[in-house]
C-alpha positions, 0 to 999 in steps of 0.5 A: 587073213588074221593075223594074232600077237599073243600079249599085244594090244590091237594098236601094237598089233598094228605097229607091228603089222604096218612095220612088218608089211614095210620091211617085206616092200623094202626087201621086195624092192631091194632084190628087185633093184638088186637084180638090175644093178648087177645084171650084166656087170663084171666086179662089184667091189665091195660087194657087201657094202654096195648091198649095204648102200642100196637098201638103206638107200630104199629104206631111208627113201635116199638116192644113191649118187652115182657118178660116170666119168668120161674123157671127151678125147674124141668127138664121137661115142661108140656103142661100147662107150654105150654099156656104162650109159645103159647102166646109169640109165637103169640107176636112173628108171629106179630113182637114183641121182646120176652125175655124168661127169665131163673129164674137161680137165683130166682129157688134157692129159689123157687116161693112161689105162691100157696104153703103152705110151704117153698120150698127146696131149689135147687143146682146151680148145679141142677137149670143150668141142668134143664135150658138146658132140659127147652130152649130145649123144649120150642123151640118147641114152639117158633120161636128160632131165634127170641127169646132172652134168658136171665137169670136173675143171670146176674144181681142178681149174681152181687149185693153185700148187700149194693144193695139188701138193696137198692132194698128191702126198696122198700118193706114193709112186709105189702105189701108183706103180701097182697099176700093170700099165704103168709098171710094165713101161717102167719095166721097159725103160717106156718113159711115163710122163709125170702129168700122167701118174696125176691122171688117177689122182685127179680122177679119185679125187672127182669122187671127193668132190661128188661125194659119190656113193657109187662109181661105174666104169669098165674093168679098165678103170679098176685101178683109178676107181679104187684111189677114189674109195682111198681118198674118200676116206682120208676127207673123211667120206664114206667110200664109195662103192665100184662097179666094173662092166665089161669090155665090149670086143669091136666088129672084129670079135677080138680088139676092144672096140675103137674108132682108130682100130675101125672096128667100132659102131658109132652111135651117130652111124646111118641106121644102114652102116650100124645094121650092116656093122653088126651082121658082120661079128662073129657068131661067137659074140653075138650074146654078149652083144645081146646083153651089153647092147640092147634092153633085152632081158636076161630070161628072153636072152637065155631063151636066145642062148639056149636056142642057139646051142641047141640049133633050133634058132639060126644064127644069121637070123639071130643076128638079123634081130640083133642088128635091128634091136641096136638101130632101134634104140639108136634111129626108131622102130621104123628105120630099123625096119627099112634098114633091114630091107636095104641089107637084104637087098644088097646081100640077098638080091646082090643089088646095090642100094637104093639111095647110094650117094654121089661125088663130084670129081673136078677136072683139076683132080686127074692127071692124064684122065686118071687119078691115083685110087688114095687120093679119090677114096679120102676126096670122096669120104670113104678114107680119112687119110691116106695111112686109112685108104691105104689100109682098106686096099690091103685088106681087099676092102675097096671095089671099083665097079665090083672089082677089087683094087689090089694095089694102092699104088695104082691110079684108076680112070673114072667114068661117069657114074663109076661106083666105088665100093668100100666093105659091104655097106658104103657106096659112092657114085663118081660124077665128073664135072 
């Protein structure tokens, strides 16, 4: 192919050719990196200026440095904590510098998104065992040697009053009180506690620190991701762009999802829990979970839709492939596999498991050779406490020896080798000692 300009020497001619082959590469990638970024996302605020960050980024060969922030309020990380991790991760596979931030200080007061009284407040103690389980886990996701890990008491444990006073007359409480959660508790004579209305302060703030050009969080975190654009620039930053993701609904279809609603999948479950976790949610989400918790692509999931609507694809097996893609990612190919196999010989051959672990029950537990049926589920791990075993027999969830305990009331007489049930997928065999 020739190409001609008309008046130009041969080595403007060049220039022109080389700048413009450059400027086509740069557009090339920008709507490339463009597409993944904004694949599977909620909001993007503002939308003209994250466009803006990501192609001078490309252009000036810069990583944009794109800040996550999470609490370690809890030990253990579910597979819908899982969906801004993903994200980060593809920042990361385009050359992006991603900071996981570990909110050490901001979990002493707890996030107040969504919540409809004060949290308790944790231990440091408590916040630092936590953080280790919560970095351990989310490189199962992230590319580890290209994450930058932060906590942000590195700041916040340094600032004396005068400091926070400073900070904190970038607020007013009007503002604050914009935020649904807050203002409906204060509509409801709810008290809200002080420290609380810092949380979003301190969580802005972070964003100072990190001199972040992109925040991710879920539709949750709107509010607080927005003080960090605000208090970017009374220091004299460029605000950072936001980006929300969706909130993935729990097993049961309807709540978000949540280890103390028990209707979460953690990302440290055994590959048999999580494969028969997912075979239990509704047909109805089943592409959400394609999109929010695998590495599918959008054309292989819109084949998936498609199919499914139009009844040439089945859902239980849909669903079965599903399960299988998220145990992958989680456990390996291989374990997937065997998991697959086991669930299918339990639900198809009505079969127990082949590896069902066993509990020791000393004589010391019975009274009158029987034992009250609370007691045995949290002893033998199948409950944590008695409000949660109580709960489970409620809800028709406990077996013993295939038979459905009724009444949490009752106490049960045990015999050697009894298996006790819970759901569809957690077996225990009874060894008396």
């Amino acid at each position: 192919m020739k190409w001609f300009f008309v008046g130009q020497p041969k080595e403007n001619c060049d220039k022109i050719l080389a700048l413009r082959l450059k400027r086509d590469k740069i557009m090339r990638d920008f709507k490339e990196q463009l597409k993944i970024l904004l694949s599977g996302t909620e909001e993007v605020l503002p939308p003209d200026e994250f466009r803006f960050k990501l192609k001078r980024s490309i252009e000036k060969n810069k990583p944009l440095v794109v800040k996550y922030g999470v609490d370690p309020t809890s030990p253990d990380l579910h597979i819908g904590h899982a969906i801004p991790l993903r994200k980060l991760r593809q920042f990361q596979e385009l050359g992006h510098k991603v900071i996981l931030l570990i909110g050490d200080f901001t979990a002493r007061i707890g996030d107040p998104s969504q919540k409809s009284v004060t949290r308790p407040q944790l231990s440091g103690k408590e916040v630092r065992l936590n953080a280790k389980t919560y970095t351990k886990q989310a490189f199962k996701i992230l590319d580890e040697k290209s994450t930058i890990i932060d906590h942000n008491s590195r700041w916040f444990g340094k600032m004396n009053f005068e400091e926070v006073l400073k900070l904190s007359a970038n607020f007013t409480i009007a503002r604050l009180l914009e935020r649904d959660d807050f203002y409906k508790r204060y509509q409801e004579n709810i008290p809200i506690g002080l420290h609380e209305f810092f949380y979003p302060v301190m969580q802005g703030y972070d964003s100072v620190m990190l001199k972040a050009d992109v925040e991710l969080g879920g539709t949750d975190q709107k509010f607080n991701m927005l003080t960090g654009r605000n208090l970017q620039k009374t220091y004299g930053q460029e605000p950072q762009a936001i980006i929300t993701l969706p909130i993935l609904e729990g097993t049961d279809g309807v709540q978000k999802m949540s280890k103390s609603l028990g209707n979460h999948v953690g990302v440290t479950d055994s590959p048999k829990d999580m494969f028969g976790k997912i075979m239990s949610i509704p047909d109805e989400i089943m592409i959400k979970y394609f999109r929010l918790a695998t590495s599918l692509s959008e054309k292989e999931i819109e084949i998936i839709e498609k199919g499914l609507k139009d009844g040439s694809l089945h859902p239980a097996k849909i669903k079965r492939c599903l399960a299988e893609e998220i145990v992958s990612q989680y456990h390996g190919k291989k374990v997937a596999e065997d998991a697959k196999e086991e669930f299918d010989i339990i639900f198809k051959e009505k079969s127990l498991p082949s590896d069902i672990p066993e509990a020791v029950l000393l004589p010391e537990l019975f009274k009158d050779n029987r034992i009250w049926i609370v007691k045995l589920l949290t002893h033998v791990g199948l409950a944590e406490t008695n409000g949660e075993a109580r709960r489970l027999i409620k809800q028709g969830g406990v077996k013993l020896n295939n038979e459905i305990i009724k009444s949490a009331e009752i106490d049960v007489e045990i015999k050697n080798g009894d298996i006790l049930q819970v759901g569809k997928r957690r077996f225990v065999k009874l060894v008396l000692n």
